[in-house]
N, C-alpha and C positions, 0 to 999 in steps of 0.2 A: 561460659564465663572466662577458664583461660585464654577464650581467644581474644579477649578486651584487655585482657592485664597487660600485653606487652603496648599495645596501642595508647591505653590508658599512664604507662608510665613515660612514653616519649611525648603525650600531651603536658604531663604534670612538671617534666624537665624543662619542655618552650617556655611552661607559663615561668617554672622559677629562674629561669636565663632573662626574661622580659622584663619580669618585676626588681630583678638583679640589675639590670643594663640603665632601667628607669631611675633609680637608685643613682646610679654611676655620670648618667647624661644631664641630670636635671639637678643635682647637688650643687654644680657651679652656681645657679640663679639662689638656690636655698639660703646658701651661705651668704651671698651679696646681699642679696634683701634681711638675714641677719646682720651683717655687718655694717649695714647703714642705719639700722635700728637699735645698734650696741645692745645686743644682747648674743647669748650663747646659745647653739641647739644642743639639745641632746641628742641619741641618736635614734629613739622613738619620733621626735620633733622631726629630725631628718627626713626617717622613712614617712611619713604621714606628708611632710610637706612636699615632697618629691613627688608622692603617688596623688596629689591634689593641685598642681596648677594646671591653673589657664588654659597657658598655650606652653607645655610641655617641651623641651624636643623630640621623648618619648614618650607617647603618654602610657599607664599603668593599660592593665589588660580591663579592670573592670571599668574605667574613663571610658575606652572604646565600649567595652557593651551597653553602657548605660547611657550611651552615644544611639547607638544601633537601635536600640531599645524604644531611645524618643523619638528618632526620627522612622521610623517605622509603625510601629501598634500605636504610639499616641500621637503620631502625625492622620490626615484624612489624605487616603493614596492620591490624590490630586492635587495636592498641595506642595508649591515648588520648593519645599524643606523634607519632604518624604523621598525616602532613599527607597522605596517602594517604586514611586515615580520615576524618578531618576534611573533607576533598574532597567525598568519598562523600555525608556527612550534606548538605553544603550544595548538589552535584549533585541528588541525590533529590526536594529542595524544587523546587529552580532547573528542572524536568524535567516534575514537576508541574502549578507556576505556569504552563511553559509553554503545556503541553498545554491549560490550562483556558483561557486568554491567547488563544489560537491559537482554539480553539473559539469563542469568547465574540466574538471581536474577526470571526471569519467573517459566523457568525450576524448579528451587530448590520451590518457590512454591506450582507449583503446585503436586510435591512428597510430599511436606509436608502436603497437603489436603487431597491427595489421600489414602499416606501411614502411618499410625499410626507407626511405626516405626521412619519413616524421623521425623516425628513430635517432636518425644520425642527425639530424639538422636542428628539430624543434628538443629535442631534450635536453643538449648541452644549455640552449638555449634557457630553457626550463630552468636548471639547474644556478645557472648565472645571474638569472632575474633575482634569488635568495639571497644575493649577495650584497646588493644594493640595502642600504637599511633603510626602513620604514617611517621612520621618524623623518628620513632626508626627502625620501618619495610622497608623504602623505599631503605634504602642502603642497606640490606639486598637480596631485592629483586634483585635488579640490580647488585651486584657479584657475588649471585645463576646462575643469565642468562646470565651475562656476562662468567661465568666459563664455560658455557653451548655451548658459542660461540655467544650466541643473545645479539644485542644490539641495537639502534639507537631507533627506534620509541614503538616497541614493549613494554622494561620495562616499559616507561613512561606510556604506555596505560594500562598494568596491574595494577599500582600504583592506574588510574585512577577508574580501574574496582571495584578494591579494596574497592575504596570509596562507589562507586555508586550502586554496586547489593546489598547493608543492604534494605536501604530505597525501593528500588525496591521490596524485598523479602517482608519486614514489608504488604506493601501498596496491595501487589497483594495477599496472605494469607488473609488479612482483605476482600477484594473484593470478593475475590472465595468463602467464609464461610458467604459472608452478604447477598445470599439469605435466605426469610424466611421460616421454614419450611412446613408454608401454600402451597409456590409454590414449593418447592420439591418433598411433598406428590404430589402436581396436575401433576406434571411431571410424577409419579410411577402411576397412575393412569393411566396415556394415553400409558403406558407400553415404555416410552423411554429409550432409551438404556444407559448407563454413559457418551459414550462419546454425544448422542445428550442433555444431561443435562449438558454437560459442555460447548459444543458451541453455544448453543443458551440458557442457563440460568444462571449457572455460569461467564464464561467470559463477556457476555454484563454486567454483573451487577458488573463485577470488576472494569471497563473502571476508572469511576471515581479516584478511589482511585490510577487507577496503574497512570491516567496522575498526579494524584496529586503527588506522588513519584516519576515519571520522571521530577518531576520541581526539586527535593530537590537532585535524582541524578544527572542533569544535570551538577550544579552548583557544587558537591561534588565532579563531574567526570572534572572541571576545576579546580580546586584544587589538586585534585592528579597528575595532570600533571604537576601543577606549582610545586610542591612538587618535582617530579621525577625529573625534572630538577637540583635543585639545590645539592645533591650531588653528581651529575658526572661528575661537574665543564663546565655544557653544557654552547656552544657559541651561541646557537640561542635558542630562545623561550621567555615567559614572565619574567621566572625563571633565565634565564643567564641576563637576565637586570636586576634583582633585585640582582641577586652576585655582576654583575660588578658594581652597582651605590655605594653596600657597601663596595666594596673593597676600591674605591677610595673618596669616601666620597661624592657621587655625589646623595643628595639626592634630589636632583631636578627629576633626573631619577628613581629614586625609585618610587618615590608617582606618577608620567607617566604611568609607568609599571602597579602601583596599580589601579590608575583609571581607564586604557585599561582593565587592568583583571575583574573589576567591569562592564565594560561596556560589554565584551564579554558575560560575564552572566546573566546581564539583554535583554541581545538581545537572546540568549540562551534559558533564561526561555520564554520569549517571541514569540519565534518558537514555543516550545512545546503548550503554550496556542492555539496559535491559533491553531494547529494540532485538539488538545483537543476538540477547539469549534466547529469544523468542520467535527470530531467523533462523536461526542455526539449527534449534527444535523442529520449527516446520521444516525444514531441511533435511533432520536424520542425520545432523551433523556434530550434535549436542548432546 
């Protein structure tokens, strides 16, 4: 139980900063719609009416759950107002991305371990590509492939790969070079061949670092799909909820959308972990 109390008291602070801020943001509309009504609030009237409009600029914390709420358990997960659904479309991409992120970011790697070349040429390289931001590059992407004839799930997952093979590269490069050279000598010694130094001494000894960079892609590779969504005017995913609540001023549904995306990624990295501790077990390295 003390290990909740200190978690549980940085939760109870967000929420009272939130329902503080909502207070503060939304008073302007309160007071106006009193003062066209000549009447006075009090300051229970205040807090009541602040934590009850519409279209908020903040809305209260229980608006959003009871947001979450409808459109999830009492929406049917097929129904284009379930954030179940919507999940799903932007999951698909986010899973995709990854998988190609994850391969792509291995791969390049391990050239760049092996090959003194890839080393010097494709990593600066690597490196540069992160600098470009993604928001500039993502419509890009998607009227390249659109011209191409590809489109539906595909860009978005490129968008997402985009993100996710850096951190993948960084992590697996650092792993494959952190044996020491104590045990490499002992390796040349027993006369092993490259590739038996890199599956049984190199890669066991990367595990860490790559799961550690599969947490950081994971979540990088949800993001570029929320990303890829939103310039192709998409009607399903996290990303077409978050247009439509700005189009129409419904930021009730925005901060939904945003807390579903938050929670996909913490369940997300939380796959990975466990993967991770269950690797590392069978490994003898846990």
């Amino acid at each position: 139980m003390r290990n909740f109390v200190p978690v549980l008291t940085v939760v109870g602070v967000i929420f009272a900063l939130w329902y503080g801020a909502a207070i503060w943001l939304n008073a302007a509309w309160a007071y106006d719609k009193a003062k066209r009504a000549d009447v006075t609030l009090s300051a229970s009237e205040l807090v009541a009416d602040t934590w009850a409009q519409d279209k908020p600029k903040l809305p209260a914390p229980h608006q959003v759950a009871v947001e979450i709420w409808e459109t999830t358990v009492q929406k049917k997960i097929t129904s284009k107002r379930s954030l179940i659904y919507h999940s799903w479309i932007t999951l698909s991409a986010t899973l995709l991305g990854f998988a190609l992120g994850t391969g792509l970011g291995v791969l390049l790697a391990v050239g760049i371990v092996y090959n003194r070349v890839m080393d010097r040429s494709v990593m600066p390289w690597i490196i540069t590509s992160q600098t470009i931001p993604i928001l500039a590059l993502a419509p890009m992407i998607i009227v390249v492939l659109n011209a191409v004839g590809i489109s539906g799930l595909l860009p978005k997952a490129m968008i997402s790969m985009y993100l996710s093979f850096f951190p993948v590269v960084v992590g697996m490069v650092k792993g494959l070079r952190s044996p020491e050279v104590m045990q490499l000598d002992q390796m040349r010694t027993w006369n092993a061949s490259p590739s038996q130094m890199f599956w049984r001494l190199r890669l066991p000894s990367s595990m860490p670092f790559l799961f550690a960079s599969l947490k950081v892609g994971i979540a990088a590779s949800l993001v570029g799909a929320i990303v890829g969504e939103l310039p192709t005017g998409a009607v399903a995913g996290l990303g077409a909820r978050l247009l439509a609540g700005s189009y129409y001023g419904q930021t009730i549904q925005i901060w939904s959308a945003l807390i579903m995306a938050a929670a996909l990624a913490a369940v997300l990295v939380a796959i990975v972990g466990l993967v991770q501790r269950v690797m590392l077990r069978r490994m003898g390295m846990a």
